[in-house]
Structure formats: C-alpha cells, structure tokens
C-alpha positions in Angstrom: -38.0 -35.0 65.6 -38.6 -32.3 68.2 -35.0 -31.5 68.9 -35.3 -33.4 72.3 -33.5 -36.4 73.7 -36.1 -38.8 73.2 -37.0 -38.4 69.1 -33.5 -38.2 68.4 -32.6 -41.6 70.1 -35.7 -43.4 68.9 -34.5 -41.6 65.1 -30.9 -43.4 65.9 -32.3 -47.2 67.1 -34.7 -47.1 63.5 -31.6 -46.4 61.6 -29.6 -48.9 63.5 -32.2 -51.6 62.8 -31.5 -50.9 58.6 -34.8 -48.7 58.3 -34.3 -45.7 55.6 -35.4 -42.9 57.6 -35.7 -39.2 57.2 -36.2 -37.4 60.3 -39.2 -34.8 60.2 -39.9 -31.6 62.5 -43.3 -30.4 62.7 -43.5 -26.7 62.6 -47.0 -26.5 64.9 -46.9 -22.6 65.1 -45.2 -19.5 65.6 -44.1 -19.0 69.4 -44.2 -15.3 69.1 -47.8 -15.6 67.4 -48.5 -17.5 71.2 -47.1 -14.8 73.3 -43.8 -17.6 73.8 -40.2 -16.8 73.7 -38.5 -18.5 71.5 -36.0 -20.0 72.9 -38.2 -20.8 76.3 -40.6 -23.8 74.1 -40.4 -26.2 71.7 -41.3 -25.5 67.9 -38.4 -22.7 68.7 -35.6 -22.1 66.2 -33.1 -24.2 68.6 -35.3 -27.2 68.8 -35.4 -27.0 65.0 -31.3 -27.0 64.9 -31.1 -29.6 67.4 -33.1 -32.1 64.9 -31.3 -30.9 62.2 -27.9 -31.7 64.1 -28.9 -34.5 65.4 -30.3 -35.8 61.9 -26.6 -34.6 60.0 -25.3 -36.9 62.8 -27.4 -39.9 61.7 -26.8 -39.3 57.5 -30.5 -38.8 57.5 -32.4 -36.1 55.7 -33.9 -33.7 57.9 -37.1 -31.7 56.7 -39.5 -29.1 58.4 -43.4 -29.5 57.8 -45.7 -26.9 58.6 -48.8 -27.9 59.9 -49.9 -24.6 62.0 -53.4 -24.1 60.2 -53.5 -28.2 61.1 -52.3 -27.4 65.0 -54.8 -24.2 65.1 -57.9 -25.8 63.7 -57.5 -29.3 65.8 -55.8 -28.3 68.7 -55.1 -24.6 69.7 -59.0 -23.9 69.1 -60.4 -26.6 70.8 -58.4 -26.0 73.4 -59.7 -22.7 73.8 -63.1 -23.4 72.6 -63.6 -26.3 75.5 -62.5 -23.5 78.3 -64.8 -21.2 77.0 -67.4 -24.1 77.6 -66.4 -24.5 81.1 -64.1 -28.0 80.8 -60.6 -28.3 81.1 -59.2 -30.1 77.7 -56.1 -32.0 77.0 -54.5 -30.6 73.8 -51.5 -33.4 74.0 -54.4 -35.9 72.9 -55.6 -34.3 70.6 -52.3 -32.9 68.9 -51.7 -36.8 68.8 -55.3 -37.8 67.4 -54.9 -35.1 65.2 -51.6 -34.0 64.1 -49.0 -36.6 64.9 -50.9 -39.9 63.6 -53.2 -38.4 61.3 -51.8 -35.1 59.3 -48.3 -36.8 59.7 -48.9 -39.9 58.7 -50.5 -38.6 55.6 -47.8 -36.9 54.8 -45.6 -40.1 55.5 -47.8 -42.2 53.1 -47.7 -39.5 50.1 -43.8 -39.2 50.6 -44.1 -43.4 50.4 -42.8 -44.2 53.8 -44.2 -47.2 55.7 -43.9 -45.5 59.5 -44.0 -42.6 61.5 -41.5 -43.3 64.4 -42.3 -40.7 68.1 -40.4 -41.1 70.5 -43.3 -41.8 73.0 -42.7 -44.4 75.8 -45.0 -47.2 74.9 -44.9 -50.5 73.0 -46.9 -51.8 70.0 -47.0 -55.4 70.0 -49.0 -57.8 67.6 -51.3 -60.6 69.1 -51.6 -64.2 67.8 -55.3 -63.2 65.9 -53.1 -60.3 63.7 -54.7 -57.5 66.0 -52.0 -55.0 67.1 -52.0 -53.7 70.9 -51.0 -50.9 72.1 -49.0 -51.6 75.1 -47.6 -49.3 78.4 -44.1 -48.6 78.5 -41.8 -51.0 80.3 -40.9 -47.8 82.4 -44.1 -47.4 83.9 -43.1 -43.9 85.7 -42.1 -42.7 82.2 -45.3 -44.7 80.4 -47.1 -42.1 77.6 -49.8 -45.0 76.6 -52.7 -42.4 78.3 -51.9 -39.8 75.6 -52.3 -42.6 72.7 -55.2 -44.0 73.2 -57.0 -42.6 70.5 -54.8 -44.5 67.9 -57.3 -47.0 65.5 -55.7 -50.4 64.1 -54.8 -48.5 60.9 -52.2 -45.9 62.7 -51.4 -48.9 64.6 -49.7 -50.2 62.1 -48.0 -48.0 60.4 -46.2 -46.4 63.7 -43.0 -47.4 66.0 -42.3 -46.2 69.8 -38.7 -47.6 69.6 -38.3 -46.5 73.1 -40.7 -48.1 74.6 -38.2 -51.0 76.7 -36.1 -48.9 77.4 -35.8 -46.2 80.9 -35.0 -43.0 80.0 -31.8 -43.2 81.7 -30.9 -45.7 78.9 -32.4 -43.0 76.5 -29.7 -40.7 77.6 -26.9 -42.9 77.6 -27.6 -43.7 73.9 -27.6 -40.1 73.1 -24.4 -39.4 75.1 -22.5 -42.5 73.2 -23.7 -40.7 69.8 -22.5 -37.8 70.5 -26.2 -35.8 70.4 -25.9 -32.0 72.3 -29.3 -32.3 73.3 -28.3 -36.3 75.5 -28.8 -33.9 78.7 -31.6 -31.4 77.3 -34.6 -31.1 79.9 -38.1 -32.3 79.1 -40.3 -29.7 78.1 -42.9 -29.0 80.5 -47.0 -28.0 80.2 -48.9 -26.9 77.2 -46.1 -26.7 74.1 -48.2 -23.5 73.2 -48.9 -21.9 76.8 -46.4 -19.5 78.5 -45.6 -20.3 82.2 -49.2 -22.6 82.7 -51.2 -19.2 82.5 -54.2 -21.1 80.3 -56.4 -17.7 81.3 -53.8 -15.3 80.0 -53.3 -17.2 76.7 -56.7 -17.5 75.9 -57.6 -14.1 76.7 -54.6 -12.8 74.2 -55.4 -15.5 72.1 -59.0 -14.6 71.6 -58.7 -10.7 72.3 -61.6 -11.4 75.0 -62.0 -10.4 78.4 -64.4 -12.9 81.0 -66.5 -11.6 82.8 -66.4 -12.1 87.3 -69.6 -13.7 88.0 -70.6 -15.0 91.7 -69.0 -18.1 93.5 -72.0 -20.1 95.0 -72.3 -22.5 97.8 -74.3 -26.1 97.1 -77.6 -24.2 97.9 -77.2 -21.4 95.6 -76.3 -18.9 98.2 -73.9 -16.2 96.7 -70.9 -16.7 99.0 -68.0 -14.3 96.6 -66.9 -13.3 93.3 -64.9 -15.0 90.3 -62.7 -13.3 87.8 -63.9 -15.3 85.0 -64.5 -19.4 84.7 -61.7 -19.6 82.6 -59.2 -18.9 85.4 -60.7 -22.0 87.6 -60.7 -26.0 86.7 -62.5 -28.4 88.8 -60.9 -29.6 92.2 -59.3 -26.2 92.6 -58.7 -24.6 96.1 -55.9 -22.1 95.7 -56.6 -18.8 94.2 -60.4 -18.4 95.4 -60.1 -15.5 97.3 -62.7 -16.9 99.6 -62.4 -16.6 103.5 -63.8 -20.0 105.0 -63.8 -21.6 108.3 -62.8 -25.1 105.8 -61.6 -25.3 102.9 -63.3 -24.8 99.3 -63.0 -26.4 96.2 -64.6 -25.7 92.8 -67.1 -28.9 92.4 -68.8 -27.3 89.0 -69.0 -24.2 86.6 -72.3 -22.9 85.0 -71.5 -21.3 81.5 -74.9 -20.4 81.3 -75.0 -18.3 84.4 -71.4 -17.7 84.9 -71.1 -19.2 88.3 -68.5 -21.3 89.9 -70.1 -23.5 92.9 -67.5 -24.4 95.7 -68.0 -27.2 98.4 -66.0 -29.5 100.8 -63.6 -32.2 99.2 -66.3 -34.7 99.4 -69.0 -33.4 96.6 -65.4 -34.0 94.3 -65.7 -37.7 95.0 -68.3 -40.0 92.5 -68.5 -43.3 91.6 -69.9 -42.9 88.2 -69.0 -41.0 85.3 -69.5 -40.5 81.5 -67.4 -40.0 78.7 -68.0 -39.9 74.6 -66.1 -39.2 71.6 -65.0 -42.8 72.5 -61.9 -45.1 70.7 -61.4 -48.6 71.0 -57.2 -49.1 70.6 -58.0 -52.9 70.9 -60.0 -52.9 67.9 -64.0 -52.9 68.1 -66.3 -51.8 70.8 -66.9 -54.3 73.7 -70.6 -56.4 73.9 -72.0 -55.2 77.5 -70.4 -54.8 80.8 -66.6 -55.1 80.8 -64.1 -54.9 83.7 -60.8 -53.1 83.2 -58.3 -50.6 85.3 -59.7 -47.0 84.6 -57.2 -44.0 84.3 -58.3 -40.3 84.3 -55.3 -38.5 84.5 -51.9 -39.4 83.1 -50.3 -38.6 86.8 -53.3 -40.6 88.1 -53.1 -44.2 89.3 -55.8 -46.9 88.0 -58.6 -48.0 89.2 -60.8 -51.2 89.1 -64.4 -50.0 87.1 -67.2 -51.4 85.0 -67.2 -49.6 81.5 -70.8 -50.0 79.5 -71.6 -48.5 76.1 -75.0 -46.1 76.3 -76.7 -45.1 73.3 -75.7 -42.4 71.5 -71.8 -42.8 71.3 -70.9 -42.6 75.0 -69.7 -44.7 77.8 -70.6 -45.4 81.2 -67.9 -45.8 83.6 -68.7 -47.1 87.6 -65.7 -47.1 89.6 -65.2 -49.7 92.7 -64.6 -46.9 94.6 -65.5 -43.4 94.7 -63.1 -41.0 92.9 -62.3 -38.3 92.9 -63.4 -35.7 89.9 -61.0 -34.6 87.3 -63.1 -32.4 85.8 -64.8 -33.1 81.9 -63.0 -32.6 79.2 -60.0 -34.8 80.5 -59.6 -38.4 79.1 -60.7 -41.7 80.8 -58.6 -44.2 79.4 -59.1 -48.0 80.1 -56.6 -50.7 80.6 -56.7 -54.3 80.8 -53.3 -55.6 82.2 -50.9 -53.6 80.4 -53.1 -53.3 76.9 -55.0 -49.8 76.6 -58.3 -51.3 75.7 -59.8 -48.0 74.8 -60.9 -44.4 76.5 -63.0 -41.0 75.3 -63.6 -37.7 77.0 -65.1 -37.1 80.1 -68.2 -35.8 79.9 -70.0 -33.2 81.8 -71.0 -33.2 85.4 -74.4 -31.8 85.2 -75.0 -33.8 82.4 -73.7 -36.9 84.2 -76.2 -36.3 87.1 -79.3 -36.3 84.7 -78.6 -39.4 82.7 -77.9 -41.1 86.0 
C-alpha cells in the first residue's frame, strides 16, 4: 500500500472477497537521502499515513518494511550504473522484478500469506493447460502489463491485480463510497526517487561525480559542438543540444569509450531490427524458432507487428514490419500476442546491434 488511490482500493476489493489481508508499505528509501522533499514523492511520511488510514479504515493491520539496501542494490544503482554506461534504464521494471515480486513476496511467504496484492492495472488469468497468463488491463489507456513482464509462473501465482477490470474512474468511485482521503489523490509522476525528471542532477549528487563535456559529432566523425556530459542526453533527443543547424539534430548514439554523442537527422533513429537480452518468458518457456507477436518498446508506445527469434547466448532478435523508430538500449521490448504478454528483455545496444547484424 503506497498511500495512493489505487493500492488502497485493490486492499478494499481483497477484503471484500473474504481474503485475510494485512496491508504492507514498502519503505524503498529515505527521500531526503535522494535530494526529495518529503512531502513532494511517494515513500514520504504522508503516503505512509495514508496507508495506514486507509488500512484502520479496512480493520486490517498495516505494517512498514524496509527494503532500502534491497531498492539501492537492485534498482537505485543500476539505474545509475546503466547511465554511466551510456543507456537509458527503466527502474519501474526492475523495482517490480526485484523488489515488489521478489523481496516482497518473500517476505509474504515467511509471514505465511498466500498473495501479494499491487494495485497494477492488469489481469492474471489461468488457461485450460494450468499455465497462468498474464493479461493487459481492460482499460487499455491505464494498462501497466509493460512494467510486469518480467514476472515467471511462480510470482504468477502467488499475486492479484484486483484492478485490473476496472477504469480508474471506477477505482475512484470505490474509494469515494469508502470514505478513503486519498479517492482524489494524483498519480505520482516519473522516477519515485528523481526530483523534478533531473536524471543528470540525481546521479551527479548521488554519486558525488562530475561528467565530463566531450565533443558532439556528425555521422562522419566530424566534430560539430560540445556536450556537458552523456548522462544529460538519451537517445532521440533534440532539445537541449545547443547546436545551431540549418535541420534539426537528434542524438542517434553515445560512445562511453570516447565520450561522444553523434547527432543526425530523424531518419538514422528509425531500424527495423533490434536486440534485446536479460530475456523472460511470462507465458512460460522460451519459444522453438521464429514467432510472430505485437512488439512494444515503450509503455507510452503503440505495438507493432515483429518476428522475435532466440540467438545464442541469452538474447533475442526482434525484426519489426516496419522500421521504428529507436528508443534507446536499456529500455524494455515487451511482446504481446493478443492481449497475453508473451515475454520481453532489455534492449540491447546499438553498436552492438550493428555488428551482430
């Protein structure tokens, strides 16, 4: 229970249905230790008293776990440690992968409870071979199934999205008819951890570093202006450059190795093909050759028809119908088929990309 809408009402349908439930906040780290204020994110002192209110409301225990050394290790540092290589990560997967339906659900089985219940929008449903799917939500412009692919059979089964008919509307309504303070309480935005989006400030106060400027280059190599360190760029930019050009200029790649950021026309964005490892299959096991499914790289970003292939070591080859255009590696590809997640990994990187092909 995060102290928002959404875990409180998917708390209140469980305990409707006749579950025993306790409602849990996880204590993921120490706003001020972030550079946050703490009433301006979640995992503040509010949110905290919002559960708790919420879980008085209910008759439900409510307890606080700490699993900051969990968040830092599996999530703040990869975060920072996957800018530093020049890729643009997605900490809300891997707080899931890591955190939510791994450390919790730990904790869940020692404390001997069958479930951990999120308030995610998106459906788990059982098929007629005992295999459990993970579905999208029936609300597709409120649909979280991208985050949650990483979820094996195992976590499966042992966790609920009660919310995952219903439109978030509905969600509200519930809370209002409860009496929750937090029914009209507005979705937190961005990085939990990150203070107003500024990914280059945090990590620079995070890690006591500065980054060096290095040279922006054209597709030829020709030095064509200066950077103020890679961390402060993610593929596809165009704002921010600080370059004068007769069209505009978007970062197509960054070079860790020689600190340069090479900028090109809209078009180098575009590719057919990409890569991604650190693969799961939500469906259950790996698929035997070529498979067709509707490939997603971004949560905001509409499907697409592809052929996925396993390549040898653990990675995946994805080749689009149509070019698309680059998201930049360290972002998920996650693959549908209908409305089932079949599967997804990390998007690999570019330069790499370009050799295996």
């Amino acid at each position: 229970m995060s102290g928002g809408v959404d875990s409180s009402v998917a708390a209140c349908l469980m305990k409707e249905r006749g579950f025993d439930c306790i409602g849990v906040t996880m204590k993921l780290f120490s706003n001020e230790d972030v550079g946050v204020d703490r009433n301006d994110a979640c995992c503040s002192l509010k949110d905290a008293d919002d559960a708790r209110d919420v879980a008085y409301r209910l008759g439900i225990p409510h307890y606080v776990f700490n699993f900051s050394e969990d968040f830092k290790r599996e999530v703040i540092r990869r975060f920072v440690e996957v800018y530093e290589n020049g890729d643009t990560p997605n900490p809300c997967i891997d707080c899931n992968r890591y955190i939510k339906f791994d450390r919790l659900l730990s904790r869940a089985r020692e404390l001997e409870y069958d479930f951990v219940v999120t308030g995610h929008y998106a459906r788990i449903e059982r098929d007629a071979g005992g295999r459990f799917l993970l579905k999208k939500a029936l609300d597709g412009a409120k649909d979280q199934s991208y985050f949650l692919y990483s979820l094996t059979q195992e976590q499966l089964a042992h966790t609920s999205f009660p919310l995952g008919g219903l439109r978030k509307k509905e969600v509200r309504e519930i809370a209002d008819a409860h009496g929750f303070r937090n029914a009209q309480k507005r979705e937190s935005q961005d990085v939990c951890f990150v203070r107003d989006g500024d990914y280059a400030h945090f990590i620079e106060e995070y890690t006591g570093k500065s980054y060096e400027p290095g040279n922006f280059i054209d597709v030829s190599g020709n030095v064509i202006g200066r950077h103020r360190g890679l961390i402060r760029y993610t593929i596809g930019q165009r704002r921010g450059l600080g370059i004068s050009s007769t069209r505009r200029l978007y970062v197509c790649d960054k070079n860790t190795e020689d600190n340069t950021a090479t900028l090109g026309g809209e078009e180098m964005l575009y590719s057919k093909v990409l890569f991604a490892e650190r693969l799961a299959w939500t469906a259950g096991s790996a698929p035997n050759g070529a498979l067709r499914v509707r490939a997603k790289t971004g949560y905001r970003r509409p499907e697409r028809w592809a052929t996925v292939e396993r390549i040898v070591p653990d990675g995946l080859r994805v080749e689009f119908d149509e070019p698309q255009r680059s998201t930049g590696a360290g972002q998920a590809v996650v693959l549908y088929d209908g409305d089932v997640v079949v599967g997804g990994g990390t998007i690999s990187r570019s330069r790499k990309d370009r050799d295996m092909l």
